[in-house]
C-alpha positions in Angstrom: -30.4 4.8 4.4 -30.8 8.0 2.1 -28.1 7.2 -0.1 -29.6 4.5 -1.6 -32.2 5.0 -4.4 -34.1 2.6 -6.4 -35.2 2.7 -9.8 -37.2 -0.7 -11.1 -36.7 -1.8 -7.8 -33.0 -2.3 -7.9 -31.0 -0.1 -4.8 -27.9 1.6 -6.2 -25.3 3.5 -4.2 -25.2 7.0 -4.3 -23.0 7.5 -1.6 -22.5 11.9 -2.3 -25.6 12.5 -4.2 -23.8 12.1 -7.4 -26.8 11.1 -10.0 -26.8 7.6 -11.6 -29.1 5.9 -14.3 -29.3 2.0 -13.8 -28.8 0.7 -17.6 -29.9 -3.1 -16.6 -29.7 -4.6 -13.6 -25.6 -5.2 -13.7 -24.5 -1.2 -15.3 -25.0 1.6 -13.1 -23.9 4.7 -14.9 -21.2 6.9 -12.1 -21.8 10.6 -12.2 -18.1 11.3 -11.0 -15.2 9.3 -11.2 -14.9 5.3 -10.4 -12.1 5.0 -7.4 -10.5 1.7 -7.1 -9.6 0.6 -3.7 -10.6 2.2 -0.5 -7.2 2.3 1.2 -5.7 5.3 2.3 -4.9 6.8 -1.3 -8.5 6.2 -2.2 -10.1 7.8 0.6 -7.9 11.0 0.0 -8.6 10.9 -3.2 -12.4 11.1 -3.0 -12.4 13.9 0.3 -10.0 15.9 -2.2 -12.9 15.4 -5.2 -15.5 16.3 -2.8 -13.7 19.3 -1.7 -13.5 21.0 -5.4 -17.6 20.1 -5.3 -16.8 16.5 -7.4 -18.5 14.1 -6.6 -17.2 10.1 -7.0 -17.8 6.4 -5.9 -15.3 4.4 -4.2 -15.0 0.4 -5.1 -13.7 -2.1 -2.7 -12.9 -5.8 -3.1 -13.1 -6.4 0.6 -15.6 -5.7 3.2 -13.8 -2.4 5.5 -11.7 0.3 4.4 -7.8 -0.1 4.5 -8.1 -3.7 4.4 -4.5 -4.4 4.1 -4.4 -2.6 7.5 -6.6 -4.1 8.8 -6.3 -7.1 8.0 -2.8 -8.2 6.6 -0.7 -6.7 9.5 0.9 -8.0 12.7 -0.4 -6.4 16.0 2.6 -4.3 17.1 2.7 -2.4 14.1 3.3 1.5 14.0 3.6 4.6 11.2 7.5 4.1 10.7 7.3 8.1 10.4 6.3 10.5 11.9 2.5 11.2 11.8 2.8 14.8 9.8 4.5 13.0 7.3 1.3 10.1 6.9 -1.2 12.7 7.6 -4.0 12.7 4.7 -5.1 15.7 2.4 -7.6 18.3 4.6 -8.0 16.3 8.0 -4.7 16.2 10.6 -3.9 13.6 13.3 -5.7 13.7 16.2 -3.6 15.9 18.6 -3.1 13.5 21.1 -2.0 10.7 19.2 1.9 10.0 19.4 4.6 10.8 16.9 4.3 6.9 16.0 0.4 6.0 16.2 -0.1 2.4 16.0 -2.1 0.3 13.7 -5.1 0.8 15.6 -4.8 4.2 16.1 -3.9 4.9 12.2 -6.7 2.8 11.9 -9.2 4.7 13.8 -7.9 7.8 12.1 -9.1 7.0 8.7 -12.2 5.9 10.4 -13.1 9.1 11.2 -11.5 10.3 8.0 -14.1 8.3 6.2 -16.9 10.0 8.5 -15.9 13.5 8.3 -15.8 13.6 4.0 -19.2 11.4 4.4 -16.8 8.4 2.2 -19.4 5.6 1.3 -17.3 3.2 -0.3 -19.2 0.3 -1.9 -17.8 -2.6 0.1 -17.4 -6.3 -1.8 -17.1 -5.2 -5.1 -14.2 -7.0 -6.6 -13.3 -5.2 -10.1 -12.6 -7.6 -12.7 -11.5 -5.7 -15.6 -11.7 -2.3 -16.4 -11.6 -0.6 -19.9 -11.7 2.6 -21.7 -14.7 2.4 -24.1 -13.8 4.5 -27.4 -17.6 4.7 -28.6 -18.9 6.4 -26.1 -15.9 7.7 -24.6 -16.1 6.2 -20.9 -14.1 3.5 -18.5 -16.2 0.4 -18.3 -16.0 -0.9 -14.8 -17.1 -4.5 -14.4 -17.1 -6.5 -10.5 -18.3 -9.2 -9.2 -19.7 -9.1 -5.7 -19.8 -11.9 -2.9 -22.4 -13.9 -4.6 -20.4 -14.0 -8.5 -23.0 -11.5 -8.7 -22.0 -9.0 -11.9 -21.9 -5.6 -12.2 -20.5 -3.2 -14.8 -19.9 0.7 -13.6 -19.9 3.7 -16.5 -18.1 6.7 -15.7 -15.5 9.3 -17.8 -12.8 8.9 -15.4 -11.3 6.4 -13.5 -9.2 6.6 -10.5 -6.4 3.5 -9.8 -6.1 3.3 -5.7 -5.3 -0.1 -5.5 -1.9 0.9 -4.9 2.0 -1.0 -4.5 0.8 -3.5 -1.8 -1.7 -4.8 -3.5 -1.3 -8.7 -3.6 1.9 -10.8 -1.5 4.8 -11.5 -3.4 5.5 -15.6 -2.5 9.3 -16.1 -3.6 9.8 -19.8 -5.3 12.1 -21.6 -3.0 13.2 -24.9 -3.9 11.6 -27.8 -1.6 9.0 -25.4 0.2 6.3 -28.1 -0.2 8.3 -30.6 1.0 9.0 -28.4 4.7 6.9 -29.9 7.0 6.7 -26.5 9.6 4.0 -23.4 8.7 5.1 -21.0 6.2 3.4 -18.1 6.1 3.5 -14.6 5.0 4.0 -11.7 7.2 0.2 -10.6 6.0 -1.0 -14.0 7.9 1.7 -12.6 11.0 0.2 -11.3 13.7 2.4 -12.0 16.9 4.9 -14.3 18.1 2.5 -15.6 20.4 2.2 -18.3 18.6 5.3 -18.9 17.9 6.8 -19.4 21.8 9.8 -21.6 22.1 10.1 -22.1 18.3 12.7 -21.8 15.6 11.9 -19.6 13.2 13.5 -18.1 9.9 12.1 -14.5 8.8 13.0 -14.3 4.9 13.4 -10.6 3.9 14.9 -7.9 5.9 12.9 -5.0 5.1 10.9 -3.1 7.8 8.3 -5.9 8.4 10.9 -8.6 8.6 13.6 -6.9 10.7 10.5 -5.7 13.4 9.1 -9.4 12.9 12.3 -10.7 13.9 12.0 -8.4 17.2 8.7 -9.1 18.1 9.5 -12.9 17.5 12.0 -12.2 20.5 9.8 -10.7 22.5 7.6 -14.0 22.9 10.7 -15.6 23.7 10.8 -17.3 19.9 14.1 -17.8 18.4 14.1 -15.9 15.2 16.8 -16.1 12.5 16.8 -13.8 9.4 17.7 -14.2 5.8 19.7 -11.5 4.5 19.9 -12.2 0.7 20.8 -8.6 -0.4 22.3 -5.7 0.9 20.3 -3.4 3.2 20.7 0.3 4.8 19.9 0.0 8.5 19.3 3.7 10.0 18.7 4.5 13.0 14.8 5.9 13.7 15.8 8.9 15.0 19.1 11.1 14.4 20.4 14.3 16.8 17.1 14.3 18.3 15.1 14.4 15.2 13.3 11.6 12.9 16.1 10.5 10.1 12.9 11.1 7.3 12.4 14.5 8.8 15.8 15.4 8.9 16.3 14.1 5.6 13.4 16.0 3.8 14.9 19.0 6.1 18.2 19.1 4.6 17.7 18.2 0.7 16.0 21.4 0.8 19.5 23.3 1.4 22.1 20.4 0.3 22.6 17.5 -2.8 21.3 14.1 -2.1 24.3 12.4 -2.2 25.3 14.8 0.1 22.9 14.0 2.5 23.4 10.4 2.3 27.0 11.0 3.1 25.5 12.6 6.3 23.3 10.1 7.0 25.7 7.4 6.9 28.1 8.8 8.7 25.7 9.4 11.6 24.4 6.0 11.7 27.9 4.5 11.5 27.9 6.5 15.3 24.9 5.1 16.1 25.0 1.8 15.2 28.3 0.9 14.1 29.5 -0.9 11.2 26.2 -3.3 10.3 28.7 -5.4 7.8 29.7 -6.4 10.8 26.9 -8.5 11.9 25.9 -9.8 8.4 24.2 -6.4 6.6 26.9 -5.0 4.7 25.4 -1.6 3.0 24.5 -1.2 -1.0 27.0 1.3 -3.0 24.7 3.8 -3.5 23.2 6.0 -0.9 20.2 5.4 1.3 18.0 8.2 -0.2 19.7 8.0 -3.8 18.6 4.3 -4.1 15.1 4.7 -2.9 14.7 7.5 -5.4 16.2 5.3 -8.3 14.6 1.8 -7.3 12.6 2.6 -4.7 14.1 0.5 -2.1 12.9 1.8 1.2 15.9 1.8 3.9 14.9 0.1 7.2 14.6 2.3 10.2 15.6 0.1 13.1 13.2 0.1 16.0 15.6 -2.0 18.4 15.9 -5.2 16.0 19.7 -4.5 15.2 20.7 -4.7 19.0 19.0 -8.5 19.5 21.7 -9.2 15.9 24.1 -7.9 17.8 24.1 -9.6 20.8 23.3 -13.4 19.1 19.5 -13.3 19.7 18.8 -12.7 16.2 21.0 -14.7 13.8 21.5 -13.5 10.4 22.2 -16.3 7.5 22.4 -15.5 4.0 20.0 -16.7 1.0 18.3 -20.0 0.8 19.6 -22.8 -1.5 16.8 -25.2 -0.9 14.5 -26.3 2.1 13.5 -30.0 3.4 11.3 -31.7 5.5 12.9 -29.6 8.7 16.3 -27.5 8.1 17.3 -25.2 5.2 20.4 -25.2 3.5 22.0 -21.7 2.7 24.2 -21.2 -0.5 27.4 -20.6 1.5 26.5 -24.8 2.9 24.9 -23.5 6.2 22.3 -26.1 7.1 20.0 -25.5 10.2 16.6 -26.9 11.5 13.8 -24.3 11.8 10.3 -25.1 13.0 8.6 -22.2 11.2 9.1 -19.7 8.0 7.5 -16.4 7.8 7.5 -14.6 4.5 8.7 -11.2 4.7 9.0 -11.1 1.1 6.4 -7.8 0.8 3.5 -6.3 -1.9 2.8 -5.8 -5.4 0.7 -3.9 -7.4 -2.4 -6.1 -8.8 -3.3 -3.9 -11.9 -2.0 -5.3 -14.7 -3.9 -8.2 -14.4 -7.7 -6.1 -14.1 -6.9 -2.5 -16.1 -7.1 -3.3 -19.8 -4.1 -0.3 -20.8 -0.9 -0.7 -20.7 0.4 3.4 -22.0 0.2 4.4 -18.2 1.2 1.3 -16.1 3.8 -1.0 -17.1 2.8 -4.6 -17.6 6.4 -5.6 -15.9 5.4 -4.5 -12.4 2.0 -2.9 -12.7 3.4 0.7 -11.9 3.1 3.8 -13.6 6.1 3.7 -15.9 6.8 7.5 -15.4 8.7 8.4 -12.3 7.4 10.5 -9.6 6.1 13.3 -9.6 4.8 12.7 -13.3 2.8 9.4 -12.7 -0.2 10.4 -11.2 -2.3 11.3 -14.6 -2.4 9.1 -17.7 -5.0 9.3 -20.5 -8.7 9.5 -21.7 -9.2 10.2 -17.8 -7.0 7.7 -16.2 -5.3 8.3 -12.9 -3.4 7.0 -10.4 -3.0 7.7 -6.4 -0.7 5.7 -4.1 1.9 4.6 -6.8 4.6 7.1 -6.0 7.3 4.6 -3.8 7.1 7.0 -1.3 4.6 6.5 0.8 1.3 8.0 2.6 3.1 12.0 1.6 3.0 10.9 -2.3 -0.7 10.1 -2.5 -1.4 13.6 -0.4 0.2 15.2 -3.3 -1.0 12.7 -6.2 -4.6 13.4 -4.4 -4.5 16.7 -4.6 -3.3 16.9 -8.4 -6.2 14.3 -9.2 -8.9 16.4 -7.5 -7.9 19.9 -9.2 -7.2 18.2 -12.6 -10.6 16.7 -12.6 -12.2 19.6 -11.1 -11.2 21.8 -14.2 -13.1 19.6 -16.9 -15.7 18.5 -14.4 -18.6 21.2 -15.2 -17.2 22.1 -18.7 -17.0 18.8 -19.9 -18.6 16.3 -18.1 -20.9 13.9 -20.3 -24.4 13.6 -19.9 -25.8 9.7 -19.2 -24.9 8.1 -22.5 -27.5 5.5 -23.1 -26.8 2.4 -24.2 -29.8 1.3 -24.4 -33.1 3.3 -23.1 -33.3 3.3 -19.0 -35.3 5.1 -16.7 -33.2 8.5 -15.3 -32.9 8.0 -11.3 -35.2 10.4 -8.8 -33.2 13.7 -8.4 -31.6 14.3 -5.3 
């Protein structure tokens, strides 16, 4: 293929042309900036790079882009918004794709995504560590491939996309290795097929576990779900219009705890009083808590009206768990014959980027709040981190690309030798 070269008979990706020198077989000198991750945020990063003439090289630990997609999701997935709100940077949704695409239709999307920019990621590339060098005033990049192989990337910027959901939270529950039933995480889920005829406790009530929960009735399971904190269930859609939409419609014009009010009130309508059946609400708002803690509300897709008619039982927070049954802390004990983890993501970085000035070591997220978290410094930056989604790393993506773009023919830095190499063939 024509993006690969070889120099001393060692292939290196050049995926956009960008030029790189090959220091010793395991340092490969970036012409561009070093992207992390090949999820969504990634790949809008680097089409938004390439579109300011920038060019950039995409690292990925697995072996296909949007792995967690892929991968780590349950089959009936779909975009929980609307598709103009999860639409990348320069490339819209297919016209004939519904307001909800599916996984695999989200899926093929960034397929094509990848296609149209040319995207080249380098697949299987696990980084290891990444550090800003002081000397020569450039992010070290080190990976290790399938085989342990090693490999250490140079370039002057670096780009995190590795973004909130990058490993499984697994909550410690006390007896858990004693249960004799699967437990599993929801990124092991992928239908209830398996699951026919069985009892089985979701824990977590976010999005995933609530739909879980429903698509566990569907295959004629019987799900239960652990409600351990207080929730906002809103309805998908409001007055004929997506609740997000409407949302982002009226904080233009009206105070967010305004809105909230409104929100409430109309779902209250909709769906009654959820206290009712075991989801009492938090104090604060809907929109004012995801913007302080970024605690998404769950937009119900038809799991609240299996609660309310008995299909779905609720219980509260798990005490401890035994060979089959799990006690509750109010003294509820009931047998289950399987646990699914709906317990969600973190962020990975804190334990591969050697800085802690930009991302917090608590949670490995940026420690300013949106929209100021995108850019840290000596050419760090971060895309996907916002809390709010596929619309935050359009916008981070776009910052990135222009930011770069202004020092990228003034002051890039030529190959800085560390020791003498051959230059590669121009291209």
């Amino acid at each position: 293929m024509d993006y690969l070269k070889e120099v001393e008979g060692k292939k290196i990706h050049d995926p956009i042309e960008a030029k790189m020198v090959v220091q010793s077989s395991r340092r490969i000198w970036v012409d561009g900036p070093v992207i992390v991750g090949a999820g969504p945020s990634g790949l809008a990063a680097a089409a938004c790079l390439k579109e300011n003439g920038v060019p950039s090289l995409i690292l990925e630990r697995a072996n296909c882009i949007a792995s967690l997609w892929q991968h780590k999701t349950y089959d009936r997935l779909r975009l929980h918004l609307p598709k103009q709100f999860c639409v990348l940077p320069l490339m819209q949704f297919p016209a004939n794709f519904p307001t909800y695409p599916t996984k695999q239709q989200f899926v093929a999307y960034l397929e094509d995504y990848t296609e149209h920019f040319g995207l080249e990621p380098v697949f299987n590339k696990t980084v290891v560590s990444a550090q800003f060098d002081q000397r020569c005033g450039c992010w070290r990049v080190k990976t290790l491939g399938l085989k342990m192989e090693e490999t250490e990337y140079v370039s002057q910027w670096l780009i995190v996309a590795t973004g909130e959901n990058a490993e499984e939270v697994l909550p410690e529950i006390e007896g858990i290795d004693d249960f004799c039933g699967p437990v599993i995480h929801t990124s092991s889920y992928k239908s209830g097929e398996m699951f026919r005829g069985k009892r089985v406790l979701v824990v977590g009530c976010g999005n995933s576990g609530m739909e879980v929960c429903l698509d566990l009735c569907n295959y004629n399971a019987s799900p239960s779900l652990v409600v351990r904190d207080s929730v906002h269930v809103l309805p998908q859609e409001m007055l004929g219009r997506s609740t997000f939409g409407l949302s982002m419609c009226l904080l233009k014009w009206f105070p967010i705890r305004v809105v909230d009010q409104f929100l409430l009130l109309v779902s209250r309508f909709i769906l009654g009083d959820t206290a009712k059946f075991g989801l009492s609400r938090p104090q604060l708002g809907p929109l004012e808590l995801k913007s302080i803690s970024g605690k998404t509300p769950v937009l119900d897709v038809g799991t609240l009206a299996k609660i309310k008619t008995g299909d779905i039982k609720v219980f509260k927070a798990i005490k401890r768990l035994t060979q089959h049954a799990v006690e509750f802390i109010d003294g509820k004990v009931e047998n289950f014959d399987a646990i699914i983890l709906a317990t969600g993501y973190k962020s990975n970085v804190v334990s591969w980027l050697k800085e802690t000035k930009m991302f917090s070591e608590k949670d490995g997220m940026p420690r300013k709040p949106f929209p100021n978290g995108w850019k840290g410094e000596s050419g760090l930056y971060a895309v996907g981190f916002t809390q709010r989604g596929l619309l935050g790393a359009f916008l981070d993506a776009r910052r990135i690309a222009q930011d770069i773009k202004q020092s990228w023919k003034t002051d890039a830095k030529p190959f800085i030798p560390f020791t003498r190499a051959p230059q590669s063939p121009s291209s």
